[in-house]
Structures are given as C-alpha cells and as structure tokens.
TIKOLLUM-293955 format. One record per residue (C-alpha): y negated, z negated, x; residue in one letter. Coordinates in pm, whole numbers, padded with zeros to 5 digits, always signed. Example, Ala and Ser with C-alpha at 12.3 -4.5 7.8 and 13.67 -1.06 7.14 Angstrom:
2
+00450-00780+01230A
+00106-00714+01367S
***
This chain:
156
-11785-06770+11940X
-11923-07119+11918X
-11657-07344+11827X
-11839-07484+11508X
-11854-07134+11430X
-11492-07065+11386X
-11308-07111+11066X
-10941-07121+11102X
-10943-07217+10774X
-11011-07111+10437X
-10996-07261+10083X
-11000-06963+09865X
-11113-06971+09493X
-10760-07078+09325X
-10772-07332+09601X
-10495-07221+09811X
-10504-07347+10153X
-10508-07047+10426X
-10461-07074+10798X
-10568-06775+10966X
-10498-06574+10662X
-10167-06721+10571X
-10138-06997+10274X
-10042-07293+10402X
-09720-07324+10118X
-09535-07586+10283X
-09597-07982+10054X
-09601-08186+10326X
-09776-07966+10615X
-10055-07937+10325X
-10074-08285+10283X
-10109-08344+10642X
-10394-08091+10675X
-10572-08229+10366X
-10545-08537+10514X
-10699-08457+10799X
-11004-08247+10592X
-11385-08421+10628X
-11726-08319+10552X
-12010-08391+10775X
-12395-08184+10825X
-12226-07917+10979X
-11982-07815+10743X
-11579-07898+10631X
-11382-07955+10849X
-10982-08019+10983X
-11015-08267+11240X
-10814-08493+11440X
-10813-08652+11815X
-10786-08344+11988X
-10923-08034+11760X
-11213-08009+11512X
-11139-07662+11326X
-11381-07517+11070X
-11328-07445+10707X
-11398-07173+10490X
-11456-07331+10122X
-11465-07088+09828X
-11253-07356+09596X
-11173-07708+09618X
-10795-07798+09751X
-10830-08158+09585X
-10622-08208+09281X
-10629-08504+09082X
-10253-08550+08979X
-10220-08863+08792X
-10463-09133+08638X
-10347-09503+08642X
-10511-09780+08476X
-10628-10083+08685X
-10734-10415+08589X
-10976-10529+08850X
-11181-10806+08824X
-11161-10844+08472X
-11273-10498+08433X
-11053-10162+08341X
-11095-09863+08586X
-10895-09581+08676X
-10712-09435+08964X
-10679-09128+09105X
-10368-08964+09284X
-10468-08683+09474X
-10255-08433+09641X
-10357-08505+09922X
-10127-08845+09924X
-10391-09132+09837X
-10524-09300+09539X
-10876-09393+09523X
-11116-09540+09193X
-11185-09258+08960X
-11557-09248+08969X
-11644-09173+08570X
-11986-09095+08656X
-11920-08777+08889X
-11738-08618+08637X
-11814-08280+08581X
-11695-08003+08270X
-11712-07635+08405X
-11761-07396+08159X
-11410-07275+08157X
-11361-07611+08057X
-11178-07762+08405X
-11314-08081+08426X
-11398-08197+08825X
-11461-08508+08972X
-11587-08625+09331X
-11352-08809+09597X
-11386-08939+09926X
-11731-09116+09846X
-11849-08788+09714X
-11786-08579+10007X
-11510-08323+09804X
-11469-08248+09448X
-11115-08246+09285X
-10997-08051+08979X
-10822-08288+08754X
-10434-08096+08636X
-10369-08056+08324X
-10147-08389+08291X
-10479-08603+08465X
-10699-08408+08185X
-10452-08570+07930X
-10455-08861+08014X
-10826-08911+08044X
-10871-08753+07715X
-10704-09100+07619X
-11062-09265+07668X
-11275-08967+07451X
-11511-09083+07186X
-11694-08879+06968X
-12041-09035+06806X
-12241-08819+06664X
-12183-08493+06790X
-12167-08680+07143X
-11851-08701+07326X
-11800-08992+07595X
-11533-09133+07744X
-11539-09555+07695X
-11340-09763+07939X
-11367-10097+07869X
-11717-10237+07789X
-11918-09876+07993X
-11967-09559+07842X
-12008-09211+08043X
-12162-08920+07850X
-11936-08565+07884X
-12139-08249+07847X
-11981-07911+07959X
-12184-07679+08191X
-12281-07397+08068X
-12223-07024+08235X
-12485-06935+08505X
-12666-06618+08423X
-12606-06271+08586X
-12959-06288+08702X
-13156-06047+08604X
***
C-alpha cells in the first residue's frame, strides 16, 4: 500500500480523533496531532519532518472554544480559540448553520471547518440582529447574513 494511501488516522462523525482505531483521549497528545493536521490536493493529512500520515475525515476535530473581541485598526473583529491551541480572526463570512442548528466556521485560511461549542455559539449570538424576518450578525459598521441549511433529501 502506497503510502498516500494509508490512513492511520480517522476523524469520525462526533469528531473524535482515532489512531489506528483507538481515540486519541489524551488533551495535549491531541493538541499536538491537531497541530500537526494540513490539507493539501491529496487529502488531510498529519505531517511533520519525518512522517506524512493520512487521514480519514468523517467529522471535523476543530472546535471553536472561545470568541474574543479585537480592536484592530479601528475596526471590531473577533477571535477564535481553537482546540487545537491557536487563535486566529473569526472569518464572519464562512459561517455556516447546519440544519441541526450547529453553526461551523472555516480556519486555517479555509482549509478545515470548526464547530463553534456551545459557550462560542453564545457569545456570537451577542452580535444577532433580526430585520425583517432576516437574522445577521453586525460587528461594527459590516453586516453578515445567517441562513440555516436546510436537510438534504433522501434522494429518491
């Protein structure tokens, strides 16, 4: 088996981390391997300077934990903590509503998507306006339109 053919490991759909079938549980040994985690045209990958080791993605690993305003510029923007230990600018624009209502967002230049927790869903909710049967969220003088997917069809 080729080596860009072999996937070590797996992100299932709850987003658990699995090496070679067992979750990777441990905080900071998850970090690390998230850390390490890139995208490119061949697929997802863990790499570092000596291994490049394939990954299985049913879910996304990427939680947003926290929000943090930023004054930048003269400008307001937000920040997102991730799990997997950095902060980067909340991009308003790649937000996206599933239709079980998790709300997603893209990180690392739009490479991964991240599920925002329940306490980053709260606080963006801070910034939710409602006009006329719209819903946006307004951070300082911009305004990004929210709509919620709706449910693929069974086909048919």
């Amino acid at each position: 088996m080729e080596e860009k053919d072999r996937k070590d490991f797996k992100v299932d759909e709850e987003g658990r981390l699995l090496w070679k079938g067992q979750e990777v549980s441990h905080p900071l040994v998850k970090r690390y391997f998230l850390s390490l985690m890139d995208r490119d045209e061949e697929g997802v990958w863990v790499r570092n300077q000596w291994q490049k080791l394939g990954v299985d993605m049913e879910g996304t690993p990427f939680y947003v934990e926290a929000l943090r305003e930023e004054l930048k510029d003269g400008e307001m923007r937000l920040k997102a903590i991730i799990n997997d230990g950095t902060q980067e600018v909340l991009d308003l624009s790649t937000l996206r509503i599933a239709p079980d209502n998790r709300v997603y967002c893209k990180i690392r230049g739009g490479k991964f998507e991240a599920l925002l927790t329940l306490s980053a869903y709260w606080q963006l909710m801070r910034y939710l306006v409602e006009e006329e049967g719209r819903y946006y969220l307004e951070l300082g003088s911009r305004r990004y339109p929210l709509e919620i997917e709706e449910e693929k069809g069974s086909g048919g």
